[in-house]
N, C-alpha and C positions, 0 to 999 in steps of 0.2 A: 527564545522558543515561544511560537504563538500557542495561545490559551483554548485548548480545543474545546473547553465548551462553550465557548465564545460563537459566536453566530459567524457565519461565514459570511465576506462582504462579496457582493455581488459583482461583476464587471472587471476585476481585478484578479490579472493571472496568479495560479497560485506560485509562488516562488517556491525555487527546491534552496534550500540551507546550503549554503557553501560545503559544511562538513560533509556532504551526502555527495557531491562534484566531485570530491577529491578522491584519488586511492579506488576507482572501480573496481580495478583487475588487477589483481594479487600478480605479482613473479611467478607464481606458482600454477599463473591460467586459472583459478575461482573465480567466478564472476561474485560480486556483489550484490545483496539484494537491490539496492539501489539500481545499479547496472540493469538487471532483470527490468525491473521495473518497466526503464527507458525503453531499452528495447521493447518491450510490450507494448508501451502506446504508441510508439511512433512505429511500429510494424504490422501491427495488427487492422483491419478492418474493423467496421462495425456490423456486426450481423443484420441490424435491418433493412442499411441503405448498401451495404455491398461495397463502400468507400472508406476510406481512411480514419480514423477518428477526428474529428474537430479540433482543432485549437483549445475550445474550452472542454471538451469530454478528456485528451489528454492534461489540464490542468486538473481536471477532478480526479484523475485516474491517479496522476501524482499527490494528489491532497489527500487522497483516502488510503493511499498505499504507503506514503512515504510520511507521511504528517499522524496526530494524534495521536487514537490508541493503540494502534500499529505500532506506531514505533514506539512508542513506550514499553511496550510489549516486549518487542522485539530487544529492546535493550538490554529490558531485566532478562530475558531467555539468553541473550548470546547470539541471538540469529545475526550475522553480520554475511554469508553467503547466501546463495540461492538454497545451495544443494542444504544445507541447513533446514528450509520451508518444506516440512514432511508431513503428509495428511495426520500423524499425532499430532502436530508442532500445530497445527492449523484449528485442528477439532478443540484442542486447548484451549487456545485462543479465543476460539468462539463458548468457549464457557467462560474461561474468563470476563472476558465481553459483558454475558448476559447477567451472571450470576455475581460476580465481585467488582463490576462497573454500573450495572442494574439496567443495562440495556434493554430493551424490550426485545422480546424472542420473536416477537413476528416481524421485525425488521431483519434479523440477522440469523434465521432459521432457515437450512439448507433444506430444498428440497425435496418432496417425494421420490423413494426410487419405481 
């Protein structure tokens, strides 16, 4: 398990963990959050160029989603679905984040409504 607060190396994609490969989608049809994920970046546009995501913005999409404190997170919670990632499950997280990892809140402070 790489050391999230280890500096991110430059130029080098980020790898998704084998464990995260396996087991997408339940018997059951759940997707996984992992699954979600992928879909995400490999479906999605980017808002400002109206194209695909990059190569490396999908490597960062998977590094911030799938890697760190995300998943750390996600561990201790049980989130192992999508349907699991519920705006409580989310708003959590982002206190956890700030308050009991000592994130700084103007990085990870949602928006004005």
């Amino acid at each position: 398990m790489a050391n999230w607060l280890e500096p991110i190396e430059r130029g080098r994609p980020a790898a998704v963990p084998a464990s995260t490969r396996t087991r997408t989608i339940q018997r059951d049809g759940r997707v996984s959050f992992e699954r979600a994920v992928e879909r995400f970046s490999e479906n999605h546009t980017s808002p400002k160029n109206g194209r695909p995501y990059s190569r490396t913005s999908r490597a960062n999409i998977r590094g911030n989603l799938l890697g760190g404190p995300l998943r750390m997170f996600r561990e201790r919670n049980g989130v192992t679905y999508i349907d699991e990632w519920t705006d409580a499950v989310a708003a959590e997280y982002l206190r956890w984040l700030q308050y009991d990892m000592g994130r700084d809140s103007a990085t990870i402070r949602a928006p004005s409504p």
